[in-house]
Structure formats: C-alpha cells, structure tokens
C-alpha positions as CSV (number, residue, x, y, z in Angstrom):
1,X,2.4,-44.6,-15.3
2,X,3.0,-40.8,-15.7
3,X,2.5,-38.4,-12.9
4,X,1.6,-34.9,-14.5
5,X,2.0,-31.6,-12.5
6,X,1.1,-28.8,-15.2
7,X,-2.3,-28.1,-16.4
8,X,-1.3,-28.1,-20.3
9,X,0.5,-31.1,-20.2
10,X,-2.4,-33.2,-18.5
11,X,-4.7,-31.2,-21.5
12,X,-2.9,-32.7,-24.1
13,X,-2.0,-36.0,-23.1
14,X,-5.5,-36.9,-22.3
15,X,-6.3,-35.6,-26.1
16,X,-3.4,-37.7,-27.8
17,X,-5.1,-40.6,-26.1
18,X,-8.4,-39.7,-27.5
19,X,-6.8,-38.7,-31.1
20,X,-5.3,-42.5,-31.0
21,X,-9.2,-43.6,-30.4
22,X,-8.6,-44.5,-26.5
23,X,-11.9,-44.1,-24.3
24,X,-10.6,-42.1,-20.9
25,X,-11.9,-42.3,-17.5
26,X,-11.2,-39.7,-15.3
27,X,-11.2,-40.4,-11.2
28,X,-11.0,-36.8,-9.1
29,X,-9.9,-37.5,-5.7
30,X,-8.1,-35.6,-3.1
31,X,-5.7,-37.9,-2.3
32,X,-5.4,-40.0,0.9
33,X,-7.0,-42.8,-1.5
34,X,-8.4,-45.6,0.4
35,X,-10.2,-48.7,-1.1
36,X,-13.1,-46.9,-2.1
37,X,-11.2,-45.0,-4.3
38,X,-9.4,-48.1,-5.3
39,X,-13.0,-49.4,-6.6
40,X,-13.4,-46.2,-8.7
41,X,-10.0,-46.7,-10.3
42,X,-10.8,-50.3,-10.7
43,X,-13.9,-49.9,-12.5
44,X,-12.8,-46.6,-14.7
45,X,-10.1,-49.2,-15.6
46,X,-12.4,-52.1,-17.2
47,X,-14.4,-49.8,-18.8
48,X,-12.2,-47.3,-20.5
49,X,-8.6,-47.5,-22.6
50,X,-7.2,-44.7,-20.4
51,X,-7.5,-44.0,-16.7
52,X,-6.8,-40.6,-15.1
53,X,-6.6,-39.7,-11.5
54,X,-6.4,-36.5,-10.3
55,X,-4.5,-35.8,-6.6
56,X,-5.9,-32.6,-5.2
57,X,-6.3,-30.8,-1.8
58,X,-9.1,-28.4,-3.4
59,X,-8.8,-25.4,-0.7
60,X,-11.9,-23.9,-2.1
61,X,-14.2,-26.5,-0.5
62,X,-12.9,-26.2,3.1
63,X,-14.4,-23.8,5.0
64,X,-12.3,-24.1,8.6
65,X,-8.7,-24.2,7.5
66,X,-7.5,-25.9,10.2
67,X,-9.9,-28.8,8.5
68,X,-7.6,-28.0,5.4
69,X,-4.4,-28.4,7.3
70,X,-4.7,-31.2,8.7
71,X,-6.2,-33.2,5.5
72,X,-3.7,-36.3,5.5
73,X,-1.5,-35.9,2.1
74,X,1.2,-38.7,1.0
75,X,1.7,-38.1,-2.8
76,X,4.2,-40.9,-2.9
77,X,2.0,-43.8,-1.5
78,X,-1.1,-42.4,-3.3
79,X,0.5,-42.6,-6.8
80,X,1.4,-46.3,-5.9
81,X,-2.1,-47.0,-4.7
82,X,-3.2,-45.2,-8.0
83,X,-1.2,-47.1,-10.8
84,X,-1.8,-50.5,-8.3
85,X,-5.8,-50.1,-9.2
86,X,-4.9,-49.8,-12.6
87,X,-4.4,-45.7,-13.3
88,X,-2.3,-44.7,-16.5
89,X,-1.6,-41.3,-15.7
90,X,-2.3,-39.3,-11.9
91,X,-2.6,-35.5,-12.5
92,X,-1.4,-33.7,-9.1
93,X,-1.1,-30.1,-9.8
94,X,-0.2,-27.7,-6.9
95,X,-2.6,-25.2,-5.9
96,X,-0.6,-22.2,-7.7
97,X,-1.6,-24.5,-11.3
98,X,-5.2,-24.9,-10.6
99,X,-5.6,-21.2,-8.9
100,X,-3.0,-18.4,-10.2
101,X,-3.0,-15.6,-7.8
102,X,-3.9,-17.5,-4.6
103,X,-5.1,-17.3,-2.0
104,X,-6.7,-14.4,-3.9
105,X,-10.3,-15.5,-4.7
106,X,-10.2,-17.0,-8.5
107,X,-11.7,-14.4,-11.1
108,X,-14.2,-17.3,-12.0
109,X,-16.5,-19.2,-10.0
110,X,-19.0,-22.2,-10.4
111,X,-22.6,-22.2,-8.3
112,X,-25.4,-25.1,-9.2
113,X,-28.2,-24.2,-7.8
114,X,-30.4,-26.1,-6.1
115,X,-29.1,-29.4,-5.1
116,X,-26.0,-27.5,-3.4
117,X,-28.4,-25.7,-1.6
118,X,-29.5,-27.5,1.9
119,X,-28.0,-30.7,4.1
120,X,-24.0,-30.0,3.3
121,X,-24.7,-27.0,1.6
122,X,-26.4,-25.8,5.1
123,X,-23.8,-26.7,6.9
124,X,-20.7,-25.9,5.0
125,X,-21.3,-23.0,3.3
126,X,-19.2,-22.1,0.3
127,X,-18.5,-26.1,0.3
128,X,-19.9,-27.3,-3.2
129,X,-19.3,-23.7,-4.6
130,X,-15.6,-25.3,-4.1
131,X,-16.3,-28.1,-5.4
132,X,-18.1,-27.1,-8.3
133,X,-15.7,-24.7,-9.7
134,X,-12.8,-27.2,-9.4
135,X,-14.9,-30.3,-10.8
136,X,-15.2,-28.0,-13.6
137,X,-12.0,-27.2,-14.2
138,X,-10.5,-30.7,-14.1
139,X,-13.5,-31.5,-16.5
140,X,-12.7,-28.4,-18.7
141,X,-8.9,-29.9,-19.0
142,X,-9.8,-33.9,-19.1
143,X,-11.9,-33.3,-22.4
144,X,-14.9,-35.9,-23.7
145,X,-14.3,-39.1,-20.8
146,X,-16.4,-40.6,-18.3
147,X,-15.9,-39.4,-14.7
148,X,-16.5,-41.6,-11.4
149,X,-17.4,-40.8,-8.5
150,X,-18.8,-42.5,-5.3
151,X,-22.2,-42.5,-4.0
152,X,-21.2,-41.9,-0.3
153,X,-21.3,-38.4,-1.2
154,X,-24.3,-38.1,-2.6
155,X,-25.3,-34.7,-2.6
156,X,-21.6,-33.8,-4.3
157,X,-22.8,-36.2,-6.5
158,X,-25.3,-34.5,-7.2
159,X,-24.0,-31.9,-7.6
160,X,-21.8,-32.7,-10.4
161,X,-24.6,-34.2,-12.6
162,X,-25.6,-31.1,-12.0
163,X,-23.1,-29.5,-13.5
164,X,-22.3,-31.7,-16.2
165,X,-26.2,-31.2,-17.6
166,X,-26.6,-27.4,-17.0
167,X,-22.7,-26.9,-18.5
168,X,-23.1,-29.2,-21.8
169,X,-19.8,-31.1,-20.9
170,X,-18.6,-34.3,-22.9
171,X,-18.2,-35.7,-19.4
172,X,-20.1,-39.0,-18.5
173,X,-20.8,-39.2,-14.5
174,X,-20.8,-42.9,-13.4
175,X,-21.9,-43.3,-9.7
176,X,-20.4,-46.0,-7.8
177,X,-21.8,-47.9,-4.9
178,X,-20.6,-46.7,-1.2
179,X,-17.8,-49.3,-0.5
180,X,-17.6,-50.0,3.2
181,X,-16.0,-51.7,6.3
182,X,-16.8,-55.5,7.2
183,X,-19.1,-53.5,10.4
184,X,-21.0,-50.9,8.0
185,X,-18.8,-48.1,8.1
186,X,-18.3,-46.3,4.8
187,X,-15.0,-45.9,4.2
188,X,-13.4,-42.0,4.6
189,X,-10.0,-40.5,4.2
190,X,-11.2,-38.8,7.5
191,X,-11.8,-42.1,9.5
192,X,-8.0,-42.6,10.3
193,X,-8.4,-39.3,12.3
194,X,-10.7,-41.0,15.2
195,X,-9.3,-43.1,18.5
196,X,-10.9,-46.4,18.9
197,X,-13.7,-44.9,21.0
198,X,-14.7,-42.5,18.4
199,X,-14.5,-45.1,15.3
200,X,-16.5,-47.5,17.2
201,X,-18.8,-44.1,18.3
202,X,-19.0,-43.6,14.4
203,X,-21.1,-47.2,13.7
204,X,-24.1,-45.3,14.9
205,X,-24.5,-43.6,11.6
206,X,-24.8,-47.0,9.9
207,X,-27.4,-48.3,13.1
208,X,-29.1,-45.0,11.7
209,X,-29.8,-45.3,8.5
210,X,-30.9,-49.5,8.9
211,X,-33.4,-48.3,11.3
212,X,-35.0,-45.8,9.1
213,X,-34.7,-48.2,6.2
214,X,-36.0,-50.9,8.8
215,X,-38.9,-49.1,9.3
216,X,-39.7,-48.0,5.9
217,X,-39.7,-51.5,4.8
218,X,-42.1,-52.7,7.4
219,X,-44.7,-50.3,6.6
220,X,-44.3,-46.9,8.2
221,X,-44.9,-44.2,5.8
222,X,-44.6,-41.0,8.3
223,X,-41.1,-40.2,7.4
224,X,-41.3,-38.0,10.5
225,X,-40.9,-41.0,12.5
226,X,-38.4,-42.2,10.1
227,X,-36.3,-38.9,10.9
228,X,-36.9,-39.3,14.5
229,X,-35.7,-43.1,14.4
230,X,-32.5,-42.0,12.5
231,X,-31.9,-39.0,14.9
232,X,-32.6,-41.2,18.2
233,X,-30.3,-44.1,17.0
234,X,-27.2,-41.1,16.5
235,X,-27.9,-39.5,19.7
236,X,-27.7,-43.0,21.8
237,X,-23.9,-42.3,21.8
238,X,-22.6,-39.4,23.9
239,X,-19.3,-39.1,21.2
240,X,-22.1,-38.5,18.0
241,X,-22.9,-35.0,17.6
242,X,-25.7,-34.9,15.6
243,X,-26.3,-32.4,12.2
244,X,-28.7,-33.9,10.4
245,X,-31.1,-37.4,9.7
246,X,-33.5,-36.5,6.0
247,X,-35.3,-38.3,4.0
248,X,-35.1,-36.8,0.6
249,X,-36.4,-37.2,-3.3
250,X,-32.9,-39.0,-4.7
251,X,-33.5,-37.2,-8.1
252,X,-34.0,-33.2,-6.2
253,X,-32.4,-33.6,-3.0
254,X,-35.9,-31.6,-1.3
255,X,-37.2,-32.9,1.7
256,X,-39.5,-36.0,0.9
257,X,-42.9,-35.2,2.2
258,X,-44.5,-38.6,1.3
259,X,-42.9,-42.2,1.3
260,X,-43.6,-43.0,-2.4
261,X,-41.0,-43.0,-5.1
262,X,-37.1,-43.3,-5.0
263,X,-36.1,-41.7,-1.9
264,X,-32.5,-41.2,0.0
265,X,-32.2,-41.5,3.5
266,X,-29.0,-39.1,4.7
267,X,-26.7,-38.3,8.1
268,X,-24.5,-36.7,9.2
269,X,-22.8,-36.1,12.6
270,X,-19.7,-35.1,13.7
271,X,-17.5,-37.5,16.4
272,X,-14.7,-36.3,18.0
273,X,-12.6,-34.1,15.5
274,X,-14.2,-35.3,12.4
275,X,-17.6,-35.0,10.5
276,X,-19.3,-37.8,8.8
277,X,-21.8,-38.4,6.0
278,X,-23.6,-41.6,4.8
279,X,-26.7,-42.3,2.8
280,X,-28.5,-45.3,1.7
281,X,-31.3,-45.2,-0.9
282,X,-34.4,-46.9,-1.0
283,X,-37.8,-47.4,-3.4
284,X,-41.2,-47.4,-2.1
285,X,-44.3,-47.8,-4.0
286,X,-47.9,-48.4,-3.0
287,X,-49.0,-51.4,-2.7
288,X,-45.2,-52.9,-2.9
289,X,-42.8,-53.8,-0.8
290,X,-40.2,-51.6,0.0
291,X,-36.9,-52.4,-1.8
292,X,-33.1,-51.0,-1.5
293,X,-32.8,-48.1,-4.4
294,X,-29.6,-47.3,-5.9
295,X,-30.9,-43.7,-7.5
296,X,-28.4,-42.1,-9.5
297,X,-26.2,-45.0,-9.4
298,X,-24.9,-46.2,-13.0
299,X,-24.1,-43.6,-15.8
300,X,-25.3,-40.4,-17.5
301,X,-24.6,-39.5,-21.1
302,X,-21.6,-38.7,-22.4
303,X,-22.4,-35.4,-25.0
C-alpha cells in the first residue's frame, strides 16, 4: 500500500490507475478510523479496482479550536487499519498541502446552499462551509471515482450530494448505513473521549430516536409529539445536553410539517466534552404501515 503526502502525486497516481482501466473508490476520513470507517473501506473495496483513503484533520470545519486540538490523530495505526480493510493507497497531506498560506483564510471557498443551512449548520457555523471546500478539493484531485461516505452524518451527506450535482463532478456518492455498537450507539471517533458515565449517558440518543420512530409507527402523525418524545427521552439524563430532536424531508433537510413521505428523524446533544449526532430514517404513507427508510442510502451517478 502506498501512503501519499503531496497533492500532485495522489493526482496522478489515481489517473494512472484509471488510464490502466481500474474503477477507484475514494474514502475521505479524518483519521482516528474506527469500524465504521472500516465498512466504508470494505465496501469501496468490493466494488472498485482501486481504493483511496484520505487522512485529514480539515481545520476549516472546526469552529472551537480547542475541539481541533484535541481531535485524536495516530497516522501510524490508521494506515494499518486502512490497508487491513483493503485500501491501496491512503492520501495524508499536511495542512500546508491542502491550504498554502495557512492559517490565512484560502483564496477560494465552497458554500451549498440550502441543506448546510439549519440543524449542524445552526449550530456550527462555518462547519460544512469547511467541509465543502475540502470535499471538493479532494474530489477535484481524486478525478472520475465513486466516493463513500456514512449515513450517520446525514446532513454532511447531504451536503456532498449536494455538491457533487450543483458542481458537475465525475464523483459517484455512495451512502453507507450508520454502523453501530452491540447497545445502539453509532460509532464516533469522538466516543473514546467520554468516562463510562457519559458513554452510558450517550445511549439516550439512540432511546431517542426509537421512541420517535416507535411512535410514528404506531400511528401518531403530529410530528410535534414526535419532537417532544425525542426531546423528553434526551433530557431524562442530567449528563445529555440537549441541541436538537427534527423530523425532517430526507431529500431537503426542511422541517417536515406532515408525516407522509420519506422522512429523517435527527439529534443531537452534547454529553460531557463531546457533541453527538445520530439519525434514523423512516417512510410513512397513508393508509400504510410505517416502515424503516434508508433515503439517500445507495448511489448517485457517476458523470
């Protein structure tokens, strides 16, 4: 496996694979790769040729930089987790490669409107402005390839369909399914950062989003009530600081006003030092009962 530092040399080895007809999937990360990543990796790896995965801190999305500092790094054990999934080639540039000049502000910026706008984009503003404008430089240097990402962020995912439609890239965005621990946890690079107390604390957003999708599925269609469920079930713990429990169109990310159609339920909360997300999707039509949804989940085109 080859571990790639510079920005030209990642360019063109991703194109001599293509030029020898090799498919490439491409797996952005920021390191601290867990098995969730692992399943990204894993499935990049029986669908394409070539498997890419990138290792990078993106400053641009972190808003509190003591958040950025203490954002657990270990190049060494990542690459062995990456080439153990299957990766051919981990790109981990420093931030000098992706941004020349910082930490002056880069001369060129991404923005999707939108479905940045709201939930995470609320409460961390500036966060998918970062994300977008280095999603689209990786993109911009991987070439035509199929990209992965997980549905546990939703909204980045979001996002970076986004981005790949509105932009014209040769990128196909394949969502993965939220991989999570045997209790209901979804796996984080941020959950090793909680005490016992806190991790067990954390379950609540899980309890959260089976309540409202409890509900939902037997019958109640004021989604005000499926809020307040969500919100209650978070705020039953005295460690859960509570940001946010929507109900939202999966395809627009607006708040759903009716329960009809493919919906997402979202939360978010933060307990102890650390902030969490987690979503679950859902399908509801009249006369039907109401069934999991995976919206967004499998691919896009490739262009």
């Amino acid at each position: 496996m080859r571990v790639i530092e510079s920005s030209r040399e990642f360019a063109e080895a991703l194109d001599s694979e293509r030029a020898c007809g090799r498919r490439v999937g491409l797996v952005p990360t920021m390191g601290a790769l867990h098995a969730g990543h692992r399943s990204l990796v894993e499935r990049a790896a029986a669908e394409c040729d070539v498997v890419a995965v990138t290792l990078f801190v993106n400053p641009l999305q972190f808003g509190d930089p003591s958040d950025l500092a203490s954002y657990p790094r270990d190049l060494d054990g990542d690459v062995a987790k990456a080439s153990d999934a299957g990766a051919d080639i981990v790109f981990a540039p420093s931030v000098p490669e992706m941004y020349p000049g910082f930490p002056e502000p880069p001369a060129a910026t991404v923005h999707v409107r939108g479905v940045s706008e709201g939930l995470e984009g609320a409460s961390r503003p500036g966060h998918f402005d970062g994300v977008a404008t280095v999603v689209a430089k990786l993109f911009a240097l991987a070439g035509r390839c199929s990209a992965y990402f997980g549905e546990k962020d939703f909204q980045q995912l979001a996002v970076v369909r986004t981005l790949a439609e509105g932009l014209c890239l040769p990128v196909r965005i394949v969502a993965c399914t939220t991989v999570r621990e045997p209790d209901g946890l979804a796996l984080s690079s941020r959950n090793t950062r909680m005490s016992v107390e806190e991790r067990r604390a954390a379950l609540a957003l899980h309890r959260a989003l089976d309540a409202g999708l409890g509900a939902l599925r037997n019958g109640e269609r004021d989604l005000d009530v499926v809020r307040a469920l969500m919100r209650s079930e978070m705020q039953a713990s005295p460690l859960v600081a509570v940001d946010y429990a929507e109900v939202v169109d999966a395809r627009t990310l607006e708040v759903a006003e009716g329960a009809e159609g493919e919906l997402r339920l979202l939360v978010a909360a933060k307990v102890g030092p650390v902030r969490l997300i987690d979503n679950e999707g859902i399908v509801v039509r009249a006369g039907a009962p109401a069934t999991r949804g995976l919206a967004m989940a499998g691919t896009g085109k490739e262009r």
